[in-house]
DRENPA-3360 file (N, C-alpha, C; in nm, 2 decimals, always signed):
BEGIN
1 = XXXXXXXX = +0.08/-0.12/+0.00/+0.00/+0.00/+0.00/+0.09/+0.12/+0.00 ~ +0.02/+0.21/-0.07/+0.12/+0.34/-0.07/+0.08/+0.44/-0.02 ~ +0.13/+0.52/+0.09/+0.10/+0.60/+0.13/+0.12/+0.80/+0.09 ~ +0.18/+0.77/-0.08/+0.15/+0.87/-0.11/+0.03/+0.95/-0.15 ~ -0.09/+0.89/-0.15/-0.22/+0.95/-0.17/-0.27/+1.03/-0.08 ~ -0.21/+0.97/+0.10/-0.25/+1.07/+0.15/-0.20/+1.19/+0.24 ~ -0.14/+1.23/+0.17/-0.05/+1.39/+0.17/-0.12/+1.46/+0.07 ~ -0.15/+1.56/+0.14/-0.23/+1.70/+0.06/-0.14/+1.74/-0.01;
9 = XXXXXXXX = +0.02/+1.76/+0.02/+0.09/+1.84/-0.05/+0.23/+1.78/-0.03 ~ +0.33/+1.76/-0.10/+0.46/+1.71/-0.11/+0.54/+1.79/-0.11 ~ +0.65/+1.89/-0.08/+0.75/+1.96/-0.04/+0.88/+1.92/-0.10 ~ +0.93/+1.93/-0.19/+1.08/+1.96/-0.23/+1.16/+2.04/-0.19 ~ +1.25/+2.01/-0.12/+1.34/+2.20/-0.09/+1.47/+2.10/-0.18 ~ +1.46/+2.21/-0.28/+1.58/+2.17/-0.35/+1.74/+2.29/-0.29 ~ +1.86/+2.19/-0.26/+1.99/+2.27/-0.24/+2.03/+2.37/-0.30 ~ +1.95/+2.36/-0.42/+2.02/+2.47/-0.53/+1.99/+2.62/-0.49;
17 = XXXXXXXX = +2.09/+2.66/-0.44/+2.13/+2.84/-0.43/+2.15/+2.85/-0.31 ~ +2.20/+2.76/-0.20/+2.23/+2.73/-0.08/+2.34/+2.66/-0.05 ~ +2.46/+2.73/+0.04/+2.56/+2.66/+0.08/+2.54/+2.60/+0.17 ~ +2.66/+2.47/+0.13/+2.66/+2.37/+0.27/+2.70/+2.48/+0.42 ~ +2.64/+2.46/+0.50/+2.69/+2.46/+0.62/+2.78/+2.38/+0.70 ~ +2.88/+2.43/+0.77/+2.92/+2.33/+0.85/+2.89/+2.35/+0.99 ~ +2.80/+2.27/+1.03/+2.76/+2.29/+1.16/+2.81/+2.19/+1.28 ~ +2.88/+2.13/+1.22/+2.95/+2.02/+1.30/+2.82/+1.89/+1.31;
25 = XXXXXXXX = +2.72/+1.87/+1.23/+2.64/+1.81/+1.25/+2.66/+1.71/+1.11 ~ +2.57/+1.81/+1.00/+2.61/+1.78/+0.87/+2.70/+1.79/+0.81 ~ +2.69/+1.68/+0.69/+2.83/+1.68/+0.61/+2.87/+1.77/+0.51 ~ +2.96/+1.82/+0.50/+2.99/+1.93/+0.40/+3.04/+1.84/+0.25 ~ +3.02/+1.75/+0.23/+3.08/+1.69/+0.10/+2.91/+1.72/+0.03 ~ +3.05/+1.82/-0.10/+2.88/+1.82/-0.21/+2.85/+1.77/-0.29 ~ +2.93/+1.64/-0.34/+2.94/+1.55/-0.37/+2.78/+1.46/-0.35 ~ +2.83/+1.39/-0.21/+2.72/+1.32/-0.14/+2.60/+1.41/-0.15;
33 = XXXXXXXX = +2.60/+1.51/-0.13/+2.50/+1.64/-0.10/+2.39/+1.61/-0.21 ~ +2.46/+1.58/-0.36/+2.45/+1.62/-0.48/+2.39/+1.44/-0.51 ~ +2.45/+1.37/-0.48/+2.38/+1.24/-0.49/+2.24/+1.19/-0.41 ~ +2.23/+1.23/-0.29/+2.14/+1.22/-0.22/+2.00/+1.32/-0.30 ~ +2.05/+1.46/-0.37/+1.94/+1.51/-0.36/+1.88/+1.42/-0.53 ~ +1.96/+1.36/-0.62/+1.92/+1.32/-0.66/+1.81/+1.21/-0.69 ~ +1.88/+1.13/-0.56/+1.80/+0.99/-0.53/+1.67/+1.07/-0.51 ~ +1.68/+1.19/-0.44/+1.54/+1.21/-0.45/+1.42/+1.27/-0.51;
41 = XXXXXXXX = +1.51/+1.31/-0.63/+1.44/+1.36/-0.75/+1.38/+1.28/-0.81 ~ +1.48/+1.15/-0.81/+1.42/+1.07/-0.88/+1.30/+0.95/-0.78 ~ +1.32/+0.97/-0.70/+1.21/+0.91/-0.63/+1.06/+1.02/-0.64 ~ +1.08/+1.15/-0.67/+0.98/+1.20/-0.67/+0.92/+1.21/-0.83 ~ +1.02/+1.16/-0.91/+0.98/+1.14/-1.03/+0.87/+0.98/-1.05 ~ +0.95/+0.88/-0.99/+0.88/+0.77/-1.02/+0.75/+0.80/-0.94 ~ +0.72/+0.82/-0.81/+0.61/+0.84/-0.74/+0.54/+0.93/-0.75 ~ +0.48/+1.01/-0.87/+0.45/+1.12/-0.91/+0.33/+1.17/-0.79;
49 = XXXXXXXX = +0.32/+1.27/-0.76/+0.22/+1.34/-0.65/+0.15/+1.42/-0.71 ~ +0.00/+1.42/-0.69/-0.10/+1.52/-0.76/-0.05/+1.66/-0.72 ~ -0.01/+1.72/-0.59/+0.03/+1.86/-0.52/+0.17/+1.83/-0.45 ~ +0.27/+1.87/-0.55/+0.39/+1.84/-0.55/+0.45/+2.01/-0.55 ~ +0.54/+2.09/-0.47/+0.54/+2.17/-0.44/+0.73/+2.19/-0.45 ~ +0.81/+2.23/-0.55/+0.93/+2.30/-0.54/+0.96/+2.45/-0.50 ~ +1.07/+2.41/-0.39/+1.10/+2.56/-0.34/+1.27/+2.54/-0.33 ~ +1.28/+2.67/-0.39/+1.42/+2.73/-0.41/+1.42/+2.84/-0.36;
57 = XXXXXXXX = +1.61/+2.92/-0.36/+1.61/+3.04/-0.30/+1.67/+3.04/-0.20 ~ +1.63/+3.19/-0.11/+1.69/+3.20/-0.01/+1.61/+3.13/+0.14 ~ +1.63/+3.13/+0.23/+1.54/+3.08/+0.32/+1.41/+3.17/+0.32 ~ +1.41/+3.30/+0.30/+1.30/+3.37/+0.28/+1.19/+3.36/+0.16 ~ +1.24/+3.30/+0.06/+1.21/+3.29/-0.05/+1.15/+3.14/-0.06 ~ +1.17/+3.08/-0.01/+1.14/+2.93/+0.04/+1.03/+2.94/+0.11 ~ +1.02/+3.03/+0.24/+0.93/+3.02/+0.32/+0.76/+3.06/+0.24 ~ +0.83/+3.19/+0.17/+0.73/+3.24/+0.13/+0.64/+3.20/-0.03;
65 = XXXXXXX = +0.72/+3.13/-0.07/+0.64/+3.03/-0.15/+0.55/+2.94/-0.08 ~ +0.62/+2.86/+0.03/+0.54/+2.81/+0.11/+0.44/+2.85/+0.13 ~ +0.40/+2.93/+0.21/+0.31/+3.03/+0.26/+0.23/+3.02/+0.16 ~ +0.28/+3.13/+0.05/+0.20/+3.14/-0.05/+0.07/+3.03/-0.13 ~ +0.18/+2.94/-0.13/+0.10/+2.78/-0.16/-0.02/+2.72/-0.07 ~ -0.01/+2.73/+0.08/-0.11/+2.69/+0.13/-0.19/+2.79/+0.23 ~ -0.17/+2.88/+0.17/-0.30/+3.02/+0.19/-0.39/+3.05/+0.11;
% end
């Protein structure tokens, strides 16, 4: 059973226009960074979502797409 049907809305934050941070937590290889975000492109490609939602930018610019989307 799949449980993508019931999400109103799917969320991408894609890396693109955002530096790694080192926060001593996360990994700074952009490498890995760059593979990962793949895997999940392409997982959002095979599992297609009726309200599928990309956000890029700055953190402000993210948020406020957000917003914008579910207001």
């Amino acid at each position: 059973m799949s449980l993508r049907d019931e999400y109103d809305l799917i969320i991408y934050v894609s890396p693109e226009g955002i530096d790694i941070e080192d926060n001593g937590v996360r990994t700074v290889d952009a490498d890995y960074r760059s593979k990962i975000d793949h895997t999940i492109r392409e997982m959002l490609n095979e599992y297609k979502h009726k309200n599928l939602l990309t956000v890029k930018g700055t953190t402000e610019e993210r948020i406020a797409t957000i917003i914008s989307h579910i207001s």
